[in-house]
N, C-alpha and C positions, 0 to 999 in steps of 0.2 A: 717632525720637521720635514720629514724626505716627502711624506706625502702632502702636506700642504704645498712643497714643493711643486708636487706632482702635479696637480691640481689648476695650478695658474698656468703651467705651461698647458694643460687641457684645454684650456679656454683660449688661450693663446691659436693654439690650432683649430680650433672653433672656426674660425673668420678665414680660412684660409684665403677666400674669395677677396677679401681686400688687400691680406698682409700677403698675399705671393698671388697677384692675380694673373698671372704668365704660368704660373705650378698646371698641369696636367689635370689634376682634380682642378681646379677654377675653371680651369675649360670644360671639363665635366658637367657642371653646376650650369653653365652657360648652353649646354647641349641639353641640361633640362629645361632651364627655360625656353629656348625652342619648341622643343617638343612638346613641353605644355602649350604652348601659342597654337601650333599645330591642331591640338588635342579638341585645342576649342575651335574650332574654323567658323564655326555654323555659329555661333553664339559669343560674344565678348568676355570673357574670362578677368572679374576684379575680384572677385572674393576667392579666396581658398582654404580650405582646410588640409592642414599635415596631421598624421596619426601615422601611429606602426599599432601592428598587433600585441606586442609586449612591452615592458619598458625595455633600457639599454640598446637599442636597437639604430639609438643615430640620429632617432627622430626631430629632434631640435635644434641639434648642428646643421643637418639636411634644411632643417626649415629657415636657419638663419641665415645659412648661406645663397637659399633661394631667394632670399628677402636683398640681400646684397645684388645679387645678378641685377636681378629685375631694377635696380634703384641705378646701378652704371651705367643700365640701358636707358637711363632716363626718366623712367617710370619713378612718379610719387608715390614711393611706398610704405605702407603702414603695417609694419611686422609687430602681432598683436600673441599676447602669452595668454592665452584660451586655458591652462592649464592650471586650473583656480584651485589642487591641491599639490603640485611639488613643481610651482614655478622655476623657473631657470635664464629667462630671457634677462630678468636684472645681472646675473654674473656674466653674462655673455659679454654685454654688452658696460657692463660698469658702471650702471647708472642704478638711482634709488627705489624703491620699492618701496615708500609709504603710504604710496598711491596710486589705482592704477584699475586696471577693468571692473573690479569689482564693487569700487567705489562709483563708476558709473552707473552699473546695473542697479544698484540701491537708488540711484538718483541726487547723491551725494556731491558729485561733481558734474564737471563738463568736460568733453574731450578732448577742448585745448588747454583743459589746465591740467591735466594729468600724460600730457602725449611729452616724450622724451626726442627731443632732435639728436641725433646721432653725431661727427664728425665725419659722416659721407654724406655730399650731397643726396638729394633726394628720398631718405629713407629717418623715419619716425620711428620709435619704437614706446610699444603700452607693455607695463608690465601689469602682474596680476593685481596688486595691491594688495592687502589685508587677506588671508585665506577665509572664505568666509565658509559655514557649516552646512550650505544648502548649494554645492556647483552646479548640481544638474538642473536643477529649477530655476538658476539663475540664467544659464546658456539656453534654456528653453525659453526664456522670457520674452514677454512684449517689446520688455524694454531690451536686451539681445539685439534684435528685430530693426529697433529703433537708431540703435548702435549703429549697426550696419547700414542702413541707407542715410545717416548722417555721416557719417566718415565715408562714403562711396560721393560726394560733394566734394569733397576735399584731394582723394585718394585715384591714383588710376590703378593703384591695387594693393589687397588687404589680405594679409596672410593670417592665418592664424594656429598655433603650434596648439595641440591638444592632448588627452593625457592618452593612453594606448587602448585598443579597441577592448581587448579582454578583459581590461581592468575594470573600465567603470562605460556606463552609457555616454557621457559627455560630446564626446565626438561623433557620434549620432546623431545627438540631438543638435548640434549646431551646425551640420553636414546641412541639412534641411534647410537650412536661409540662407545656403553659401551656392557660389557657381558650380564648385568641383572638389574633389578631395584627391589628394594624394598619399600613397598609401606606403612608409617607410620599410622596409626588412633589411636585415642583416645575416650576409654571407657567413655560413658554418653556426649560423646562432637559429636563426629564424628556423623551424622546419616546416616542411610544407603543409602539413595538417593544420596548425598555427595562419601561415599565412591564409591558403584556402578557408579557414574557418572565419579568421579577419574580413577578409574579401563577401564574404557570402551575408556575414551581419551587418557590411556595407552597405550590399545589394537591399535587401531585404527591408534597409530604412530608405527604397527607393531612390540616393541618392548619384550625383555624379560621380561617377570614378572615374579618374582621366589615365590612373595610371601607375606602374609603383615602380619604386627608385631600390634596386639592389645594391647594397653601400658594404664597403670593407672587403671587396674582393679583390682576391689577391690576382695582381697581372704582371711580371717581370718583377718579385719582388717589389710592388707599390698599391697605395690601396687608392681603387678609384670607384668611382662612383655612377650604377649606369641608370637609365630612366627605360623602363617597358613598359610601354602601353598597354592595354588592356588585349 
């Protein structure tokens, strides 16, 4: 019972960005989206990719909370669960999962019959749908591809949360159709070898790096959240 407990208040804190947007960390989150903005100067930034090197590492929370910034600023945002084997963006967020990226990639559905309106203005949420047995070939797809410059019509930006770089290719492969990636770690978890090693099979799929968010560092007793650039 104590950890089902546990649990919902996790989620709870998930959002801090909405449920305490004056909190320290909310302003945090806001000083990444800046600097993301920044990041892109030369080139228009709607698509994104989030990944950390490992799992546990904050990468989702990071990403939803980024999906939040960008939607207060006004930005029509499409915070999409790319993470087509241990989804999370449906608990986040509290909405269903019968349906949801995966079912488009097959061609099964359409984007606005499976896109979840939030209770904040401006921000959408896709979750994974059905887990399906082929992710990487599906993120690698035409139809992928197709995803993304139909919802870039709709969207002035699209996030997309992915599974972690060590684990499986996935966020490689959909690195490649996106503007940019950001690359999550986690203080006293993450070690440098890890990150560097992350970083470099980033490089190596030629992709954007704009930058990575060191989360969980302890500063006066409180954990905030900082964004460095490359």
């Amino acid at each position: 019972m104590a950890r089902k407990k546990q649990n919902v208040n996790t989620r709870a804190r998930n959002l801090v960005t909405k449920e305490n947007p004056k909190s320290p960390i909310a302003e945090q989150f806001r000083t990444i989206r800046t600097n993301l903005q920044f990041a892109s100067v030369d080139a228009d930034l709607q698509t994104m990719v989030v990944t950390s090197p490992n799992p546990s590492e904050g990468k989702s929370v990071t990403t939803a909370n980024t999906a939040v910034v960008f939607a207060q600023q006004g930005k029509k945002t499409l915070l999409v669960d790319a993470d087509l084997r241990k989804p999370t963006i449906h608990y986040t967020f509290r909405v269903p999962n019968t349906a949801g990226l995966s079912n488009y990639l097959i061609g099964a559905q359409r984007i606005e019959d499976i896109v979840n309106p939030t209770d904040l203005n401006k921000l959408d949420v896709l979750t994974c749908g059905p887990i399906p047995p082929n992710p990487s070939e599906l993120l690698g797809s035409k139809k992928m591809q197709e995803f993304i410059e139909e919802a870039k019509q709709t969207y002035d930006m699209i996030i997309f949360d992915t599974p972690p770089v060590h684990a499986v290719t996935d966020s490689q492969v959909l690195s490649n159709f996106v503007d940019g990636v950001l690359l999550v770690v986690r203080s006293k978890q993450t070690d440098k070898e890890s990150a560097l090693k992350a970083k470099e099979q980033l490089e190596q799929s030629q992709v954007n790096l704009l930058g990575v968010v060191l989360n969980d560092q302890d500063v006066k007793s409180s954990n905030y959240y900082y964004y460095y650039g490359q």
